[in-house]
N, C-alpha and C positions, 0 to 999 in steps of 0.2 A: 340453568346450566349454560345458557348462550352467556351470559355476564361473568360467569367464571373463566369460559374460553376467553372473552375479552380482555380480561384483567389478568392471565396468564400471556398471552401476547402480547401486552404491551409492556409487560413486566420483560420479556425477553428483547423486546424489541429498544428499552430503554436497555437494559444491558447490557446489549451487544453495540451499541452508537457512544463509547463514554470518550469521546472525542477531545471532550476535556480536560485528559489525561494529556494530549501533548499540546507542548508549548508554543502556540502562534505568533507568539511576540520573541521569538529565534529561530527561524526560518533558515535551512542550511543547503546548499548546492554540494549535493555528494557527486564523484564521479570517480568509474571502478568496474570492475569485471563483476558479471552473474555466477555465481557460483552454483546456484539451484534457483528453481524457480514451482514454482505452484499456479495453478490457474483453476483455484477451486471455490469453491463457495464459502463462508460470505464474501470474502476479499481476497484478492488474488495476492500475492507476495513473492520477491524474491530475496534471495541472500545476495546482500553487496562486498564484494573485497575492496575497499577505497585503499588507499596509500596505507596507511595506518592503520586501520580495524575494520572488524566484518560486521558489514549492519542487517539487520533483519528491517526488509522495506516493506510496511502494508502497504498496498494498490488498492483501485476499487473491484466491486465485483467484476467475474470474467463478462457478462453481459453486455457493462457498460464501455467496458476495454474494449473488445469486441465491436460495439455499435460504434465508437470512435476510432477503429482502422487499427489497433494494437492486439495482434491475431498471438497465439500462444506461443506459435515457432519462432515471435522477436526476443524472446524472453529465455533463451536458451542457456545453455550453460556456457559461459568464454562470451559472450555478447557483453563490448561494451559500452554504458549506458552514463546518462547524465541522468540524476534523482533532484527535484529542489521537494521539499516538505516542512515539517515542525519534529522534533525530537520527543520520545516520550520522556514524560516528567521524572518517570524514578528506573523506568527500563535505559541504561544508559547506550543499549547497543541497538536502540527502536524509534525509526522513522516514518511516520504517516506522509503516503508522498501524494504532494498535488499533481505530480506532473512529470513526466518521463522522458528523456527523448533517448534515442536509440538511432541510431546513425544524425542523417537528419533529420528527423521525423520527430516532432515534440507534439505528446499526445496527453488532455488535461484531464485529467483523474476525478476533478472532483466536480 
């Protein structure tokens, strides 16, 4: 039974990491108002309104935001933010972001 539990968590644990999916070799600096925000598990996220279009931004977990100074109340709704990340491959409105800043404060994600 212990090697089934095994083989079930890392079966989800690869599932949930497909990192792969977004494109590293296009690197984008969005910047744009919070429209919503989440500070939930496993990855925190907010909705961006750039000039142009509204991105759906995954964060890291709220822990690690957190242990890096980037507290839930930065993340508000009308806060506006610079995003740099990688775009997902075939989600055309999803960015994996390294890195945040929010006034002046740039806090690194990853």
């Amino acid at each position: 039974m212990p090697a089934l539990a095994a083989v079930l968590l890392s079966t989800s644990a690869f599932a949930h990491h497909g990192w792969s999916e977004y494109d590293a070799g296009k690197p984008l600096n969005l910047s744009g108002t919070i429209v919503e925000s989440g500070y939930t598990q496993p990855h925190g996220h907010v909705l961006l309104q750039s000039a142009d279009k509204r991105w759906h931004v995954v964060l890291a977990p709220p822990s690690r935001m957190e242990n890096r100074g980037l507290a839930k109340e930065a993340l508000a709704a009308g806060t506006k933010v610079m995003v740099y990340g990688y775009p997902h491959r075939s989600k055309l409105d999803e960015l994996r972001a390294e890195r945040i800043t929010v006034g002046d404060k740039t806090t690194e994600l990853r």
